[in-house]
NUMI-688824 format. One record per residue (C-alpha): residue number from 1; residue in one letter; x, y, z. Coordinates in steps of 0.5 Angstrom, whole numbers, m for minus. Layout:
<sites>
   k r     X     Y     Z
 NUM a     X     Y     Z
...
</sites>
This chain:
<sites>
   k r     X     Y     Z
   1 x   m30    19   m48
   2 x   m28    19   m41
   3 x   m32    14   m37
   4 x   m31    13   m30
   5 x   m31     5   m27
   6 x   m33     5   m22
   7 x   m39    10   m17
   8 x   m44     8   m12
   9 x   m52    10   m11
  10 x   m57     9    m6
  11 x   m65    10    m7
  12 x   m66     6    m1
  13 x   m62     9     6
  14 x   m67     6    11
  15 x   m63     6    18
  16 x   m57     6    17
  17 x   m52    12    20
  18 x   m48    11    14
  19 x   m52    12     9
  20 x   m57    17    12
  21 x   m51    21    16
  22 x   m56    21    21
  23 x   m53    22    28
  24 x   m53    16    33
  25 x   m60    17    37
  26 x   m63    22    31
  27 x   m69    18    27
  28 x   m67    18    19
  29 x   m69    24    15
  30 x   m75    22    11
  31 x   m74    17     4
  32 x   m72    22    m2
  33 x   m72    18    m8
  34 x   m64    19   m11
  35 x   m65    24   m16
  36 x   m61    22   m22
  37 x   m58    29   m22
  38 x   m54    29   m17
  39 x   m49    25   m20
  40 x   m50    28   m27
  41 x   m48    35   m25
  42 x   m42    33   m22
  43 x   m40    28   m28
  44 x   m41    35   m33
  45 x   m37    39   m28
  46 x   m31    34   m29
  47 x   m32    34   m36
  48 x   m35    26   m36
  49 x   m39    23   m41
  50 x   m41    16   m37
  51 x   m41    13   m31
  52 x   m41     6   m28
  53 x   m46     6   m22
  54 x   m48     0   m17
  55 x   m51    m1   m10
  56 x   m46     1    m4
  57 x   m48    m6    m2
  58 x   m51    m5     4
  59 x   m57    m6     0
  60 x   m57   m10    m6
  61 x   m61    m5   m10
  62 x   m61    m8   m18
  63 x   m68    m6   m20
  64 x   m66     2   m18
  65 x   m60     1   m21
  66 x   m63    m3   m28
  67 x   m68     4   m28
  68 x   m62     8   m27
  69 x   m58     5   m34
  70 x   m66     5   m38
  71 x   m67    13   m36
  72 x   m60    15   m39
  73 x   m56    10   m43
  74 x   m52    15   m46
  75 x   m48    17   m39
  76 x   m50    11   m33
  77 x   m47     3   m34
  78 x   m51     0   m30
  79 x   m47    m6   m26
  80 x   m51   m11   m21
  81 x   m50   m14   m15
  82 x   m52   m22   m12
  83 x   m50   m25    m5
  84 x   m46   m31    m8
  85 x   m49   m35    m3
  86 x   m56   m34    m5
  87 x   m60   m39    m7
  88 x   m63   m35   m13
  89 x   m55   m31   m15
  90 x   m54   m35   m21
  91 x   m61   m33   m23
  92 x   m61   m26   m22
  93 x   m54   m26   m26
  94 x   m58   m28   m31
  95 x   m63   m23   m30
  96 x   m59   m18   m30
  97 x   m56   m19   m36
  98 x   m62   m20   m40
  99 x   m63   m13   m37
 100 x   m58   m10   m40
 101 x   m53   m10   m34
 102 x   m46   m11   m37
 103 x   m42   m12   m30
 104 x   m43   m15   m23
 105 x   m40   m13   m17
 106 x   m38   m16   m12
 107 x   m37   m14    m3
 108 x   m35   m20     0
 109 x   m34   m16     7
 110 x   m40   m13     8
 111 x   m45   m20     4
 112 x   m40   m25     9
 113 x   m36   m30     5
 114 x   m29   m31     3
 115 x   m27   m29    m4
 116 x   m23   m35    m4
 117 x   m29   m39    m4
 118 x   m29   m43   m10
 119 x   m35   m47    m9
 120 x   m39   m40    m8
 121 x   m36   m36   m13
 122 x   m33   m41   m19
 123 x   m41   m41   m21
 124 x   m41   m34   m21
 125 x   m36   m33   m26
 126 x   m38   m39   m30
 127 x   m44   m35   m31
 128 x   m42   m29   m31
 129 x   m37   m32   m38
 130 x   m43   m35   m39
 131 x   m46   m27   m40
 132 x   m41   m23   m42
 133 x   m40   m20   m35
 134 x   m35   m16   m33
 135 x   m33   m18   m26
 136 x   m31   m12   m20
 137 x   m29   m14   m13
 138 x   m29    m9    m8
 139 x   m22    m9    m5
 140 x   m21    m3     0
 141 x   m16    m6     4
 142 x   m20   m12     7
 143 x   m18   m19     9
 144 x   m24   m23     6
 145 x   m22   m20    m2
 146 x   m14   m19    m2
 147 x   m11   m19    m8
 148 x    m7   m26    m7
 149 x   m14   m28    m6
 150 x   m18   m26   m12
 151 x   m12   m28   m15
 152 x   m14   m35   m13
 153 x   m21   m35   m16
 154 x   m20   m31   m22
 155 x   m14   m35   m26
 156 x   m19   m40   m27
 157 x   m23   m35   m31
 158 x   m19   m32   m35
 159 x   m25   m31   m40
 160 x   m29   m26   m35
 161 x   m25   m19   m34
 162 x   m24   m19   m27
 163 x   m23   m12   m24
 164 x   m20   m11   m17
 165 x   m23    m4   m14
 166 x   m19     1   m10
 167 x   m13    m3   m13
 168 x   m13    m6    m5
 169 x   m12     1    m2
 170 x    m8     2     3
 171 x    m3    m4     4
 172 x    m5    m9    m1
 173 x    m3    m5    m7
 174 x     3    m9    m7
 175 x     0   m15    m8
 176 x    m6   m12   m13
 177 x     0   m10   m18
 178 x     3   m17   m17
 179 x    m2   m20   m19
 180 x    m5   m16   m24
 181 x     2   m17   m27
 182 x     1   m25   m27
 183 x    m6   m26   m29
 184 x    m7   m20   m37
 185 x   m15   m21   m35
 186 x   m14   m17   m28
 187 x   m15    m9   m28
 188 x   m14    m4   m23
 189 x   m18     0   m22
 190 x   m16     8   m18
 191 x   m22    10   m13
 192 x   m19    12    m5
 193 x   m12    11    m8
 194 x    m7    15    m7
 195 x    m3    19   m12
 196 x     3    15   m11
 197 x    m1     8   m12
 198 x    m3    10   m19
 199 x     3    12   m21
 200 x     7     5   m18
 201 x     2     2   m22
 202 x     3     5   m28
 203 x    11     5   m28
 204 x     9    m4   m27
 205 x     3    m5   m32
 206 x     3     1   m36
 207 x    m4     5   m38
 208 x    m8    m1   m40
 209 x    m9    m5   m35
 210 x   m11     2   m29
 211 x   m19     4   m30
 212 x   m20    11   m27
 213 x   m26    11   m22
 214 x   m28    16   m17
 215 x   m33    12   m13
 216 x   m38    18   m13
 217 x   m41    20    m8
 218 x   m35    19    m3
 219 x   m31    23    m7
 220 x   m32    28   m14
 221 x   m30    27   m21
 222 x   m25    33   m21
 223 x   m22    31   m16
 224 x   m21    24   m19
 225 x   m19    27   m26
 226 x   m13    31   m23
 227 x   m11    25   m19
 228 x   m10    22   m26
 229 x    m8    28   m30
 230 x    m1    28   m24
 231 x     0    21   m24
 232 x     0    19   m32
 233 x     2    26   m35
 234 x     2    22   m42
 235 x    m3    24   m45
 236 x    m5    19   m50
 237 x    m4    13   m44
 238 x    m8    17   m39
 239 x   m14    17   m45
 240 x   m15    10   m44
 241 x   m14    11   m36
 242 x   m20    15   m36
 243 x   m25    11   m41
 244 x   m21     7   m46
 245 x   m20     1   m42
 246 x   m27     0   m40
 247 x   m31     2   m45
 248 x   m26    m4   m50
 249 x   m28    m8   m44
 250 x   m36    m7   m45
 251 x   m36    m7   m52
 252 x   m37     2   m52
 253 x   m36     5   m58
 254 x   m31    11   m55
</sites>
């Protein structure tokens, strides 16, 4: 199976330029609920048979998200959201759960705390262990998740499958492949990398610690596949970069 780690969706765009593509002074287009179709031609196109979604996290939406995993289980994996600082996050990873949602993700930019909090986030990934949960950090370039810093909370959880988004892109992927060296329980995972990128990961760790995603709708399936297909050229290595590493970390039968 090929399964793409990581893919964002947005129900709700409100006001935002970046999420409606509204030009400044234009009034937002109308609300259009997000048709599921949208992302599953683009995953048939590539050849994709299941696809990570979560909220781009300019709105925390694990309700669309929830709904999005129930109407076609065979093809979304639903990851959830929280602001570790609110007072209910550690209620709402339980929710999620119970929900049937097998990973958490985590913006610490955009939601405003310091991955390296360990008062914030140490229950989060108790909790998380707790739930079975993998653990994705959106780390694209970004002083408030780097590497070293996710490296600081995650070694006390070596129970929670802890990913690294973007393999810290541009200039942290260094430290991302250091890290993901030292500590087995750390992945990477491809979107907004270069081409370059995926393959100094793969000559470091080999194929089973690099996760395939495209990050849809930013960029497409294809797009991502190719990018991988150059990079590692073994085709039973580049098998479990495109689905196998994942879906032994979610207990998916592929």
């Amino acid at each position: 199976m090929i399964i793409d780690a990581y893919n964002t969706t947005q129900d709700v765009r409100g006001r935002s330029d970046y999420l409606t593509g509204s030009r400044p002074g234009e009034e937002p287009p109308p609300y259009v609920p997000f048709d599921p179709q949208r992302i599953l031609t683009s995953m048939d196109a590539a050849g994709v048979d299941m696809a990570m979604v979560c909220s781009l996290s300019q709105r925390i939406e694990n309700d669309f998200i929830i709904a999005m995993q129930d109407s076609r289980p065979d093809r979304f994996i639903g990851f959830g959201q929280v602001m570790p600082q609110a007072d209910g996050a550690l209620d709402e990873i339980r929710r999620l759960a119970e929900a049937g949602i097998r990973g958490l993700k985590l913006h610490p930019s955009l939601h405003g705390y310091h991955v390296a909090d360990h008062g914030l986030l140490d229950p989060v990934f108790r909790a998380c262990a707790t739930h079975g949960m993998v653990v994705l950090i959106n780390a694209l370039d970004d002083a408030f998740c780097a590497p070293f810093a996710i490296e600081e909370v995650a070694k006390d959880h070596p129970d929670v499958p802890t990913i690294i988004a973007h393999m810290g892109a541009v200039w942290n992927v260094p430290e991302a492949i250091i890290v993901a060296e030292r500590r087995p329980h750390i992945y990477l995972e491809t979107s907004a990398t270069l081409m370059a990128d995926v393959k100094r990961a793969y000559a470091r760790l080999g194929a089973e610690r690099i996760l395939m995603g495209t990050e849809w709708p930013g960029s497409d399936f294809d797009i991502e596949r190719l990018k991988i297909a150059k990079a590692i050229p073994d085709v039973a290595d580049r098998a479990r970069v495109e689905g196998g590493n994942i879906a032994a970390l979610l207990g998916i039968d592929a």
